[in-house]
N, C-alpha and C positions, 0 to 999 in steps of 0.2 A: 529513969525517964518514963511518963506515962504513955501508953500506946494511943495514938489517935481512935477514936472513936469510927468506926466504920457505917457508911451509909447503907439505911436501911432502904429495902423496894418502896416501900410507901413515901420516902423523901424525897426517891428522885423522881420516880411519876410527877408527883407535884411541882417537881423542880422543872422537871421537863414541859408541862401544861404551860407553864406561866412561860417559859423562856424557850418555847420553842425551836427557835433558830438558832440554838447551842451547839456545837460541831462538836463532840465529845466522843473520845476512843477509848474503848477497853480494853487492855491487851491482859497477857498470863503473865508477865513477868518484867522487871524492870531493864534486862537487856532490851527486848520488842521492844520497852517503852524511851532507850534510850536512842535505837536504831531508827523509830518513825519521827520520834522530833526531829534527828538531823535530818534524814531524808528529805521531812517535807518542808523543812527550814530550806533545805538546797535549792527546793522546787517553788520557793516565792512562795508557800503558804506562812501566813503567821495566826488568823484567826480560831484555833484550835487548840482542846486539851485532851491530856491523853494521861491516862487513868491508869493501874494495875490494878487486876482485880481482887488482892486482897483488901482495898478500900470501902469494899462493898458488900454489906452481908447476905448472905446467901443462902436462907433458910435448908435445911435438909431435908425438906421435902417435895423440896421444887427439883431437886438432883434427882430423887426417887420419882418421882412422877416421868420423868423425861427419861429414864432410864440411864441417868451417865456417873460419872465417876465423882467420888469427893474429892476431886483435886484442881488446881487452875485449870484448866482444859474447860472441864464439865462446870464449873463456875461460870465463864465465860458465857458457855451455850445457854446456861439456866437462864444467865442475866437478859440473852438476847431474845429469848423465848416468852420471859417473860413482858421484857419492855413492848416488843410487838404484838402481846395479849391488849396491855392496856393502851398502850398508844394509838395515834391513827399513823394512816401511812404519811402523813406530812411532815412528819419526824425523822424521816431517812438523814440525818445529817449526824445521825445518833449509829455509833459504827463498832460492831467489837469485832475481836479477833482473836482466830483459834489455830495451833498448829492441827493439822490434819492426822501426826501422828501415826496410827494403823488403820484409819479410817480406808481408804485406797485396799488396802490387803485384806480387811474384815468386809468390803462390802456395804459401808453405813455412809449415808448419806442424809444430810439435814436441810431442812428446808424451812428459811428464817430470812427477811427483807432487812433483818440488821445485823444478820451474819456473815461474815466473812473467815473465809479457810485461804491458810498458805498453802502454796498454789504445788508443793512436796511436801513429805513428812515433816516440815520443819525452816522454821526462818535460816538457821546455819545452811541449810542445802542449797536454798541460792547461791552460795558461793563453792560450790561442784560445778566448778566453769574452770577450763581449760585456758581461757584468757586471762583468767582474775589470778587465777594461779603460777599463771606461766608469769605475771607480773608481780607478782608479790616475790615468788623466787628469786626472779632477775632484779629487781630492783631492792625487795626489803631485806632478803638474805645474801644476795651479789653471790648466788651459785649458778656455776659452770659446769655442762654437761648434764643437766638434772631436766629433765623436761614435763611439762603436768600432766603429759598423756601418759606418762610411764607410770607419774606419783598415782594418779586416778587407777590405773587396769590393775596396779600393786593391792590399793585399798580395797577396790570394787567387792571381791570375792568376801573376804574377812568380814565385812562391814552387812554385806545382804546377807550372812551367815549369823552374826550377833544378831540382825534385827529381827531374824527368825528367831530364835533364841527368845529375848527381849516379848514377840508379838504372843509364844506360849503360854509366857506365864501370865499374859494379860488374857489371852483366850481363856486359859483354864481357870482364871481367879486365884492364881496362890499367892498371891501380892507378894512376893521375895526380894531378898535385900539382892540389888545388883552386886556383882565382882569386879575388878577393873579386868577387864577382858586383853586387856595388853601384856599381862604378866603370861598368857597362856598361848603367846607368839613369837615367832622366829624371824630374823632376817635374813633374806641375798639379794644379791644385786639384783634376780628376776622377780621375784617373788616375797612374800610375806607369807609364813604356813600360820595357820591358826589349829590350835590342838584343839577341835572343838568337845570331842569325847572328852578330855581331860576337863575343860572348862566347867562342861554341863556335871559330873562329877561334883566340883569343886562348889559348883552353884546351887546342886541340889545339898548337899551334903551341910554346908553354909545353913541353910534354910531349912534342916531336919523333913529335905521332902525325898527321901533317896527311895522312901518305896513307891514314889509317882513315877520313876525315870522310867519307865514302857509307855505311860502314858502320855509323859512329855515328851518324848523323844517321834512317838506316833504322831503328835500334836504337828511339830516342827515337820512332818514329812508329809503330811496334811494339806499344813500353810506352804512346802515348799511348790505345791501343784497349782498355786495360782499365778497367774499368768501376770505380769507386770511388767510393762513393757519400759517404762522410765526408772530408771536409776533412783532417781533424787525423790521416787515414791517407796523404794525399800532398804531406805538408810537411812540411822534416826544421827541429827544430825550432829550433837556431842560428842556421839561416839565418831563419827570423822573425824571431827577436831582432835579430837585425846590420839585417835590413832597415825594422824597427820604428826601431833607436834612429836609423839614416838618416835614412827620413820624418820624427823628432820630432825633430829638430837645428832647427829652425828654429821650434820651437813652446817651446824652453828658455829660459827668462832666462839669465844671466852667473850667478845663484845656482845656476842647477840643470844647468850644464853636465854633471857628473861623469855625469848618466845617461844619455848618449852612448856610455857603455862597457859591451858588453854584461852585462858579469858584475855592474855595477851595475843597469840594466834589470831582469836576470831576478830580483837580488833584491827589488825593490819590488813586484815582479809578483807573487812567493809570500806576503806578507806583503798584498797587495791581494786575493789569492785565500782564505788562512784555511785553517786544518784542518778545519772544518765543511764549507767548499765542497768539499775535495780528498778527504775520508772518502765523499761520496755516488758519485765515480768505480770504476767496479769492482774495479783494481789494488789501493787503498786500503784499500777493504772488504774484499778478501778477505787481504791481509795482515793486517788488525786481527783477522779472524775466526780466523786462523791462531794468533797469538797470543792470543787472549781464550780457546783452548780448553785 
């Protein structure tokens, strides 16, 4: 099967000149892109498309010039950087979107009239709700005795410890291959221990960077002095899901095994959260408001 051709900047400018009042979204990835159709399907929008931004090419020098990453993330930004170079501002109906990532913990911050940032590290972390949770439990798994406040304060720790972990080796540039971080953790009923010495070990060693470990370990004690006061800004948010459907492997019947996989997980999760709950977050709102104008 041959791969769709990907649009160039020079097609949609023009695209955009001529049809101005196009409402078009560009998100990183086909979850976002399936999450905001429903969403705004909920919310009485129908006039709108919404794009991934592998459909769009993205010269490598617009990434360098802006300083960001070759990956969906920094795609995104390029795209918005660039659209609002050559567009005017009466294009605002033209909307991408980026997770935030470690932006919040690194101190970067962008400034762009067709950008838009999730409102945490991450679309998953909107559902780090203690209601969405407490319901998805009670209702999608029908466990007794399990409360989200208990499942939350269990991950909390584990989770800001990987994303440190995680934020080094984006800080340092070693670009390394992740490890599933769950195989390097324990369970009790109070607690979850994460063997983090072992992990980083296991992580640098993975990635033939084991004469970095002073450095990367400096790194992490670094990043761990900055101050963050929300949660759902130093949790990336996959890795909740992965270590959510962990903890709940053992709270599943034989009927409900399947939500052991995260991509099953996060969707009972949105579906436990609603368009009502996800409209009050600010990303939400101020996309709705983009389009309702």
């Amino acid at each position: 099967m041959r791969a769709e051709r990907r649009q160039r900047l020079d097609e949609l400018v023009i695209r955009y000149k001529f049809s101005p009042k196009l409402r078009d979204i560009y998100v990183e990835g086909s979850s976002d892109k399936n999450l905001l159709e429903w969403f705004l399907r909920e919310k009485g929008q129908r006039d709108f498309s919404i794009y991934e931004i592998d459909t769009v090419e993205i010269p490598a020098e617009k990434l360098q010039e802006l300083g960001v990453s070759n990956n969906n993330k920094g795609r995104i930004i390029a795209l918005a950087f660039e659209l609002e170079r050559r567009l005017s501002p009466l294009h605002l109906d033209l909307t991408c979107i980026a997770d935030r990532d470690f932006d919040v913990l690194f101190d970067k911050e962008y400034e762009c009239e067709f950008l838009l940032f999730t409102d945490y590290s991450s679309m998953e972390m909107y559902l780090w709700d203690e209601s969405i949770l407490n319901k998805f439990l009670t209702l999608g798994l029908g466990t007794s005795g399990v409360s989200a406040e208990g499942v939350l304060s269990k991950l909390a720790p584990v989770l800001e410890e990987v994303f440190l972990i995680r934020a080094a080796n984006e800080a340092l540039e070693l670009k390394m291959e992740w490890l599933d971080f769950t195989k390097s953790c324990s369970s009790s009923k109070y607690e979850i221990v994460f063997k983090d010495d072992e992990f980083i070990d296991k992580y640098l060693n993975k990635n033939s960077q084991r004469a970095n470990k002073q450095r990367f370990v400096e790194k992490i004690q670094q990043l761990r002095s900055v101050d963050i006061r929300e949660t759902r800004s130093k949790i990336r948010g996959h890795d909740f899901i992965n270590l959510l459907c962990w903890c709940m492997k053992k709270e599943l019947s034989k009927k409900k095994r399947e939500l052991d996989k995260p991509e099953n997980m996060t969707g009972y999760l949105w579906l436990a959260a609603g368009a009502d709950r996800l409209a009050q977050e600010g990303l939400f709102r101020r996309l709705l408001s983009r389009l309702s104008e």
